[in-house]
C-alpha positions as CSV (number, residue, x, y, z in Angstrom):
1,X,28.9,-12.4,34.9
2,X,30.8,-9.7,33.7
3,X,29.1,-8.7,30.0
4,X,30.7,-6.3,27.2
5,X,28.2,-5.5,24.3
6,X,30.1,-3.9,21.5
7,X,27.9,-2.3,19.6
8,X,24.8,0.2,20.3
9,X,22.4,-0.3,17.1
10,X,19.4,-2.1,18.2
11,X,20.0,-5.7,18.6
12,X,22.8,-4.7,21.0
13,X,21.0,-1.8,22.7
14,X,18.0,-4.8,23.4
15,X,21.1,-7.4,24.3
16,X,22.6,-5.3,27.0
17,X,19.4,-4.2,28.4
18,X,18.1,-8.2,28.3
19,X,21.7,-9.8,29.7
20,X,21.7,-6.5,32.6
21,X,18.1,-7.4,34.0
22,X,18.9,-11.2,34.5
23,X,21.6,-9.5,36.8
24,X,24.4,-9.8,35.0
25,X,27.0,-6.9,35.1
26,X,27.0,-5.0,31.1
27,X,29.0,-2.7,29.5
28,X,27.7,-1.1,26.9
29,X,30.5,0.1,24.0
30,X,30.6,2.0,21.1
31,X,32.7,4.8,19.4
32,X,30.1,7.2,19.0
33,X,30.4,9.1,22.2
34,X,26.9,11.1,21.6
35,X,24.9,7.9,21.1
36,X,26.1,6.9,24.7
37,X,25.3,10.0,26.4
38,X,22.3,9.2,24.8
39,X,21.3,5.5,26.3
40,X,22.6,6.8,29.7
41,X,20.0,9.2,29.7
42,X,17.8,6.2,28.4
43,X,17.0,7.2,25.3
44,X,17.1,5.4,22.2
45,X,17.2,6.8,18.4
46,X,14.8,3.9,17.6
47,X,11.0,2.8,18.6
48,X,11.4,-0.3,20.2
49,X,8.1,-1.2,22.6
50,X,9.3,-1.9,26.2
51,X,13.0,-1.1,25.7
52,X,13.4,2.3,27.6
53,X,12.0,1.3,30.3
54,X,14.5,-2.0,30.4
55,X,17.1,0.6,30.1
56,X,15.6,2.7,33.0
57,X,15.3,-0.3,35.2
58,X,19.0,-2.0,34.7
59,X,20.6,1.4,34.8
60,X,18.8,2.3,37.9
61,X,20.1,-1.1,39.4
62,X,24.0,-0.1,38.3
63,X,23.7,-3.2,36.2
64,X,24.0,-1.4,32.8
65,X,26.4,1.0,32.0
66,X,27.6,2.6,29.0
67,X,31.2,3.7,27.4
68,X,33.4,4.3,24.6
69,X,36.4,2.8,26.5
70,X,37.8,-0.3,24.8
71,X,40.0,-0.2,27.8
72,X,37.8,0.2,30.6
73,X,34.9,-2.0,29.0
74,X,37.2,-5.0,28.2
75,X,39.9,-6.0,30.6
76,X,37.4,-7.2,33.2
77,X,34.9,-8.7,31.2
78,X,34.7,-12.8,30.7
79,X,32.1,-12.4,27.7
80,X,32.3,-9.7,24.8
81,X,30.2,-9.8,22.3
82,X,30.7,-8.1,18.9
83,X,27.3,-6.7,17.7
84,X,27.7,-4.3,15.4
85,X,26.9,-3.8,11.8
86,X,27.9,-5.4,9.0
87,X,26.2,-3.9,5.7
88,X,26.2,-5.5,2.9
89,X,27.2,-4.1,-0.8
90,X,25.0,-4.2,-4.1
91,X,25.9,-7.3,-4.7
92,X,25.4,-8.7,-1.0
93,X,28.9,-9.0,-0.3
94,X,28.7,-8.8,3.2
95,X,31.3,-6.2,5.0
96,X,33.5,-6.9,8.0
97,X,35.5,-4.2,8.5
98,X,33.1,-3.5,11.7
99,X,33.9,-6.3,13.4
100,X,37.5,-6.4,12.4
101,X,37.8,-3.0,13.9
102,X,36.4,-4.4,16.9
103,X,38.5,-7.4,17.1
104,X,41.7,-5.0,16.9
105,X,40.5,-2.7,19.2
106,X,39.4,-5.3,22.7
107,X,42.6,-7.7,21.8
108,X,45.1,-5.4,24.0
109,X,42.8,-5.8,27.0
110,X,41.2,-9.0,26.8
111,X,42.2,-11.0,30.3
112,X,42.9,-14.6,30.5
113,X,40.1,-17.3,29.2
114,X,37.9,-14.5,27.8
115,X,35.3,-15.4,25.6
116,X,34.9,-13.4,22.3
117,X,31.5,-14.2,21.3
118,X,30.3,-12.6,17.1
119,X,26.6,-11.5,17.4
120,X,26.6,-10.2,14.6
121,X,25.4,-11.7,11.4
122,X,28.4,-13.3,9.3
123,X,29.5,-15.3,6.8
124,X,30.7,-18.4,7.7
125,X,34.7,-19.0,8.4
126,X,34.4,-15.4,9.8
127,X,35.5,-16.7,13.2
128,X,38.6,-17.9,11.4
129,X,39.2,-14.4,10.4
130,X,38.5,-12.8,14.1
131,X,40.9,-15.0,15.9
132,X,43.7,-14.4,13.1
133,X,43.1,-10.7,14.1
134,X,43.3,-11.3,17.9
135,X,45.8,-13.2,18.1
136,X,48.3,-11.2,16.4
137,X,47.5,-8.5,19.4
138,X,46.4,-10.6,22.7
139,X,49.0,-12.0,24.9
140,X,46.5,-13.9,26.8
141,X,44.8,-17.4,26.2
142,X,41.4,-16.4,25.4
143,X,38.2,-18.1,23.3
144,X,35.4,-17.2,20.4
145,X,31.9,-18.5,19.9
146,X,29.1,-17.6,17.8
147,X,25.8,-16.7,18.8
148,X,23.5,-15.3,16.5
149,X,20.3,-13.2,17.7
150,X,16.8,-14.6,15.9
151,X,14.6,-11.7,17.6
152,X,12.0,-9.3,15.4
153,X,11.6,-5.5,15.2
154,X,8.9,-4.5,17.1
155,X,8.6,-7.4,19.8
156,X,12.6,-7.6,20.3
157,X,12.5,-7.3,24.1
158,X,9.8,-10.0,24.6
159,X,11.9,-12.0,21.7
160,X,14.7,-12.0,23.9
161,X,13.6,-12.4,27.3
162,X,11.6,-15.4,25.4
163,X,13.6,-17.1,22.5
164,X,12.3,-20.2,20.8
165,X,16.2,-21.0,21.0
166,X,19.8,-20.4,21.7
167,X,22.2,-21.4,19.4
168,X,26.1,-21.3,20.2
169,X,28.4,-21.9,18.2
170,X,32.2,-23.0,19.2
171,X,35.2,-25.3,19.1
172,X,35.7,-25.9,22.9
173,X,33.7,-27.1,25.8
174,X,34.5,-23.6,28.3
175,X,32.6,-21.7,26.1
176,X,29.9,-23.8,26.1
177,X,30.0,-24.1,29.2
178,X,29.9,-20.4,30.3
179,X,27.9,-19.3,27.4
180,X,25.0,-22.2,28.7
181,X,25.1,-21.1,31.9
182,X,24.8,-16.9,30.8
183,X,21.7,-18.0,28.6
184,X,20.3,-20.6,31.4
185,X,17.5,-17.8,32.9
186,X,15.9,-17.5,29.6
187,X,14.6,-21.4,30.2
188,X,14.9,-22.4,26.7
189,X,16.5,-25.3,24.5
190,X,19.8,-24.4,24.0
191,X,21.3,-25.8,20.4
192,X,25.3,-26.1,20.7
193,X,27.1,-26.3,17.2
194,X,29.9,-25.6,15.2
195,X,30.7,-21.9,14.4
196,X,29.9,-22.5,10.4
197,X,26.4,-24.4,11.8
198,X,25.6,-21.0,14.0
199,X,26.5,-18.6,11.5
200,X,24.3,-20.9,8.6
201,X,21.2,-21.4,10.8
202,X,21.0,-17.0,11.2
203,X,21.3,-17.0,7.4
204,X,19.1,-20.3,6.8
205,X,16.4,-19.0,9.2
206,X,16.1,-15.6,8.1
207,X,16.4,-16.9,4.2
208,X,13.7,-19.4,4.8
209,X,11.1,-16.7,6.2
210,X,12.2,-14.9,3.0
211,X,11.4,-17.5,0.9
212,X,7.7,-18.3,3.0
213,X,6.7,-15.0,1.7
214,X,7.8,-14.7,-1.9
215,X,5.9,-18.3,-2.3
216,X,2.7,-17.0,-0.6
217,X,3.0,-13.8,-3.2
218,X,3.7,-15.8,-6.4
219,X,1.0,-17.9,-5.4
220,X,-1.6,-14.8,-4.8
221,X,-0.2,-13.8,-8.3
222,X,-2.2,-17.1,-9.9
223,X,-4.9,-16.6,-7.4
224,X,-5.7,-13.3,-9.3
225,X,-5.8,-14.8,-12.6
226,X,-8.7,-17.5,-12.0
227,X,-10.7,-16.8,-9.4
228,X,-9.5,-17.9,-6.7
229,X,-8.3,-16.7,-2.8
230,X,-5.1,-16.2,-1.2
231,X,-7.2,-16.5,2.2
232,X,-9.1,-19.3,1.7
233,X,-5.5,-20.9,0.0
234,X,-3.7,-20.5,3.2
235,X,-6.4,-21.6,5.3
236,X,-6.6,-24.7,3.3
237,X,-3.2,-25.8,3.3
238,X,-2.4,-24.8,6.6
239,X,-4.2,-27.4,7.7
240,X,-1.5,-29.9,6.6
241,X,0.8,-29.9,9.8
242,X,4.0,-30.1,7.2
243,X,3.0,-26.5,6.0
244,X,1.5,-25.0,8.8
245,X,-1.1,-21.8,9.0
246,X,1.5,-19.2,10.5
247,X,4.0,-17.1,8.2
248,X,1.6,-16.4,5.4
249,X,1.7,-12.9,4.3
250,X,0.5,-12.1,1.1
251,X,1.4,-8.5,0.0
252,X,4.6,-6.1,-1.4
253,X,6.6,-8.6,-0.6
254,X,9.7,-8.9,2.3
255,X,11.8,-5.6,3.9
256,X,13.1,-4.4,6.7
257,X,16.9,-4.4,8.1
258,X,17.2,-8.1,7.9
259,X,15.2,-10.2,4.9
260,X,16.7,-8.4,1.8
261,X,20.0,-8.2,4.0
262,X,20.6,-11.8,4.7
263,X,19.0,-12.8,1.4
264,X,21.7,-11.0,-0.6
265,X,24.6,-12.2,1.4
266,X,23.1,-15.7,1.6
267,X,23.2,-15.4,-2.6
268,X,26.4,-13.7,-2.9
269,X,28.3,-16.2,-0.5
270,X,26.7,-19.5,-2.3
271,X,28.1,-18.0,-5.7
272,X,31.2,-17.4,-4.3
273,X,31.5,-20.9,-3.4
274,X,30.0,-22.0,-7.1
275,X,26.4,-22.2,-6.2
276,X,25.3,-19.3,-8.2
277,X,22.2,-21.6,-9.6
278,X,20.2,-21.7,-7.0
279,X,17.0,-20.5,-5.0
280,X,18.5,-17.7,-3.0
281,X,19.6,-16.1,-5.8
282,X,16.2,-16.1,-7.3
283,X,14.1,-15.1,-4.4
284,X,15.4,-11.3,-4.1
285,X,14.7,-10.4,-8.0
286,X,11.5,-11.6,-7.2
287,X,10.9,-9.4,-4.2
288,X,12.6,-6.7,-5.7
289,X,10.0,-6.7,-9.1
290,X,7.2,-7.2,-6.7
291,X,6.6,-3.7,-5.3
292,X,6.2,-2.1,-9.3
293,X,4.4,-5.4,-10.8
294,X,1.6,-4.5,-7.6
295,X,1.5,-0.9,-8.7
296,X,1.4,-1.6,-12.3
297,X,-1.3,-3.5,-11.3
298,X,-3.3,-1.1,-8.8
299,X,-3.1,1.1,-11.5
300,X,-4.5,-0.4,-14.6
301,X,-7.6,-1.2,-11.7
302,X,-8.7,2.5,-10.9
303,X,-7.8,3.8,-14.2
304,X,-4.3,5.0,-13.5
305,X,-2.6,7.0,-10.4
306,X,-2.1,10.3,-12.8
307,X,-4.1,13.2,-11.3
308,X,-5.2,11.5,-8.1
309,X,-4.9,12.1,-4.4
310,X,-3.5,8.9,-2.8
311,X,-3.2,8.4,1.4
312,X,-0.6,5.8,1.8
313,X,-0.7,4.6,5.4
314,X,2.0,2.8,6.9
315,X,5.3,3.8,6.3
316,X,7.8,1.6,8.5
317,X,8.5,-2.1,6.9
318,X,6.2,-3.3,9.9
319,X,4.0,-2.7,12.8
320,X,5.2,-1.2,16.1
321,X,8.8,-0.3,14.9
322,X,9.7,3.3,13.1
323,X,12.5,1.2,11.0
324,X,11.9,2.2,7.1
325,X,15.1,0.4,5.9
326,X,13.2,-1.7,2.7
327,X,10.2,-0.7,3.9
328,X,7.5,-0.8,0.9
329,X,6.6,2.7,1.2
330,X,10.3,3.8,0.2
331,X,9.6,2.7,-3.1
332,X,5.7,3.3,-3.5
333,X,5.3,7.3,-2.7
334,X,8.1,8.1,-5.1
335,X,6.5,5.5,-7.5
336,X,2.8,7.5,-7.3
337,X,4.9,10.9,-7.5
338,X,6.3,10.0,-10.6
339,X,2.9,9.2,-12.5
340,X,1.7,12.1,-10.7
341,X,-0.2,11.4,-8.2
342,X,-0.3,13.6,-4.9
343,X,0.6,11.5,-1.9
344,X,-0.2,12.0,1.5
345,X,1.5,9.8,3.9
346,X,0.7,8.6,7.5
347,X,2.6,6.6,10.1
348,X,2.0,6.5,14.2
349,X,6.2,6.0,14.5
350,X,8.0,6.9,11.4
351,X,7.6,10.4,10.7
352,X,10.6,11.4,12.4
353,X,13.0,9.4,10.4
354,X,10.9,9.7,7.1
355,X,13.3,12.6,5.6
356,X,16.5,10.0,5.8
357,X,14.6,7.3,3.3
358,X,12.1,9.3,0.6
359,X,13.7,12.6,-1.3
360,X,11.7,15.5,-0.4
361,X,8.5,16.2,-2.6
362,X,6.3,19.0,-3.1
363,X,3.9,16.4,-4.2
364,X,3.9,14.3,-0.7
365,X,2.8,15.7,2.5
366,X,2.8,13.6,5.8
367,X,0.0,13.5,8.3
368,X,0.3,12.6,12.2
369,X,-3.7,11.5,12.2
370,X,-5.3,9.1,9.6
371,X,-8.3,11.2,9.7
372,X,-6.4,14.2,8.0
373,X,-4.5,11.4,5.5
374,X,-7.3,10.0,3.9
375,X,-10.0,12.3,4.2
376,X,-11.4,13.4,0.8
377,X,-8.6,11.0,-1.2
378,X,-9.6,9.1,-4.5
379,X,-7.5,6.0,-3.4
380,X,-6.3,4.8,0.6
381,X,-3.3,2.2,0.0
382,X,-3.2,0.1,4.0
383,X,0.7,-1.1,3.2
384,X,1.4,-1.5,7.2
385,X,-0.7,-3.5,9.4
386,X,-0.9,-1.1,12.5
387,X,-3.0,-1.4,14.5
388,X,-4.2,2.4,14.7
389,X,-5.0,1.4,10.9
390,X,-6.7,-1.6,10.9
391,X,-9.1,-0.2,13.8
392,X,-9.9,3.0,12.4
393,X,-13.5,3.7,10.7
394,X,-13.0,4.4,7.7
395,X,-16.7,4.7,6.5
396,X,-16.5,8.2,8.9
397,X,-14.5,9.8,5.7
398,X,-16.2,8.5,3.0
399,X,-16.8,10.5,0.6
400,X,-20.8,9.4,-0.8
401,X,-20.3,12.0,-3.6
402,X,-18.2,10.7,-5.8
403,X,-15.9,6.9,-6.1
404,X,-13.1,6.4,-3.8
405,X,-10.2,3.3,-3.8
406,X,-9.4,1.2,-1.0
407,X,-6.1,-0.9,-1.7
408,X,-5.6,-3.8,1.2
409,X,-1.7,-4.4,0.5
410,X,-1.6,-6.8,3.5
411,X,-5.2,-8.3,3.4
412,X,-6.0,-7.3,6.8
413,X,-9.4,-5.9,6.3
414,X,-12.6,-7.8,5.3
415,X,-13.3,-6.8,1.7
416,X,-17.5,-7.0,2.6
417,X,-17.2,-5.1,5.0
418,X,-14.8,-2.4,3.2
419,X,-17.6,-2.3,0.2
420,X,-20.3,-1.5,2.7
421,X,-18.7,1.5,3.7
422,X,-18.5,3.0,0.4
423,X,-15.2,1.9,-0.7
424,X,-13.9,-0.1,-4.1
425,X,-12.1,-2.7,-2.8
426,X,-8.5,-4.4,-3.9
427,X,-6.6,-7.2,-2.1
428,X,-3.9,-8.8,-2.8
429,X,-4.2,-12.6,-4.6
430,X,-8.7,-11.7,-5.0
């Protein structure tokens, strides 16, 4: 088929590559003609394991392109989809004007029986909206679906080339039909729905991982007042095959570009529609306290942050991606500045794009080797769970002389074994 991706952040980057190495024939649009000398070169602004050399393959094959042609990306195409941003406000009000834009922009050249397919994330009834805009432009009959993406940071090209699910979303059987048979090599069960259903399961999904963690966390915060153990908690009721052992993770709480994202709008759009009591609502104060109720915390431990030297290590919102939107260290190295500590901060990915998310700081200094991070520090924070951290020796910097912190913000290492090296140990929910 004949593919348009409009849109060049990273789930439509990972889309086109994906949809152009099943053989399919993909344009790749956007506006911003330096990002797409950019991609043709291969390159992406982002760390993404696997995904330039997708884009090496599938442009190699002439089976990915890129342009900033509406015109010469559209009129041949029989699927476009609309992947581009849609950031949210304060309040989570999600905005559209993104893929409005869009919509205005392909309706002049969409050809006859098109399919106009919104990957990106959306309120429900936004399809409404789209075909209200293209059809006071196209002169041809054409169709709309909704297909939201379900794939993580940091494994998106395996999480598309293997996806638990597709969902579609649409109002007539063609673009079912066509959308079936484009998703029909990734051999996997393929939901079909209403629009509103699509657009809720991306919000529902995403809302419920949310949710997974802020339980686990509220439940480490009563672990910590009587004894007991957020490991040996989860490992007990995971058993039950209702709850389940997977999704546990006990720490500063949810980030990244999509959790505190979908959350919000997920809130805002149930209060719009007189819903403002419940659970969604609640779950991102909670997250949002828990990164300064930890530190409080922390600090009150060691005998306060004020005068020490802290190595923070881990600064994107997870492991294998250099992505520090709501990442926890955003909001802890300003946090140990400010009770004046001095910082230093390491990350195998992130120090590139570090400058765009934390102020500058004569008090924080960034490292490209743990060994230089932490060595003669009164107190390592592990925030990230990478693996060049969770493999390292620490006991080969130990300082013998004198007492030295070890905070496990992700419980990844074994607190025994952390104590024998030399180190005061401090979990989360222990």
């Amino acid at each position: 088929m004949k593919i348009t991706i409009i849109g060049t952040g990273f789930v439509g980057v990972v889309s086109a590559a994906v949809y152009a190495s099943f053989g399919n024939e993909v344009v790749g649009l956007d506006v911003d003609q330096e990002k797409i000398n950019f991609l043709k070169t291969s390159k992406v602004p982002f760390f993404e394991p696997g995904l330039e050399e997708l884009l090496t393959s599938t442009q190699q094959d002439r089976k990915l392109t890129f342009t900033t042609s509406y015109e010469e990306a559209i009129t041949n195409s029989d699927v476009i989809f609309i992947v581009v941003g849609t950031p949210s406000s304060a309040d989570g009000n999600a905005d559209l004007k993104y893929v409005f834009k869009s919509c205005e922009s392909l309706a002049p050249y969409l050809k006859e029986n098109a399919i106009v397919v919104v990957k990106s994330t959306v309120p429900p009834g936004t399809l409404n909206q789209v075909e209200e805009i293209i059809n006071k432009i196209a002169k041809v009959k054409y169709f709309t679906a909704s297909v939201p993406e379900f794939l993580k940071e940091g494994t998106a090209v395996y999480d598309t080339l293997n996806p638990d699910r597709i969902v579609i979303g649409a109002r007539d059987d063609y673009p079912f039909q066509i959308l079936e048979a484009l998703h029909q090599p990734f051999n996997t069960s393929v939901i079909k729905v209403s629009p509103e259903s699509a657009q809720m399961a991306k919000y529902s999904s995403n809302a419920y991982l949310a949710t997974r963690i802020t339980f686990i966390n509220q439940i480490a915060d009563l672990c910590e007042k009587n004894g007991a153990n957020i490991d040996e908690v989860i490992q007990a009721i995971g058993i039950d095959k209702r709850i389940g052992k997977h999704y546990w993770y006990p720490g500063f709480g949810y980030g990244g570009s999509c959790f505190p994202k979908d959350v919000k709008e997920l809130a805002h759009y149930s209060r719009q529609v007189g819903e403002d009591g419940n659970l969604f609502n609640k779950i991102t104060e909670i997250n949002e306290n828990r990164i300064s109720k930890l530190l409080d915390n922390y600090s009150k431990k060691i005998g306060g942050f004020e005068g020490k030297t802290v190595a923070v290590l881990g600064l994107s919102f997870k492991p294998n991606t250099n992505d520090m939107r709501e990442a926890p260290s955003v909001r802890v190295i300003p946090y140990l500045s400010s009770v004046g500590a001095s910082v230093r901060g390491y990350d195998p990915k992130a120090l590139s794009v570090v400058k765009h998310f934390i102020e500058d700081d004569e008090k924080v200094t960034y490292y490209d080797s743990i060994n230089e991070a932490v060595s003669g520090v009164d107190v390592i924070i592990s925030l990230i769970e990478w693996s060049e951290i969770i493999n390292f020796d620490f006991s080969s910097v130990k300082d013998v002389s004198r007492d030295q912190w070890f905070i496990d913000a992700r419980n990844q290492f074994i607190p025994k074994k952390v104590k024998e090296w030399g180190y005061k140990y401090i979990g989360v929910g222990k």
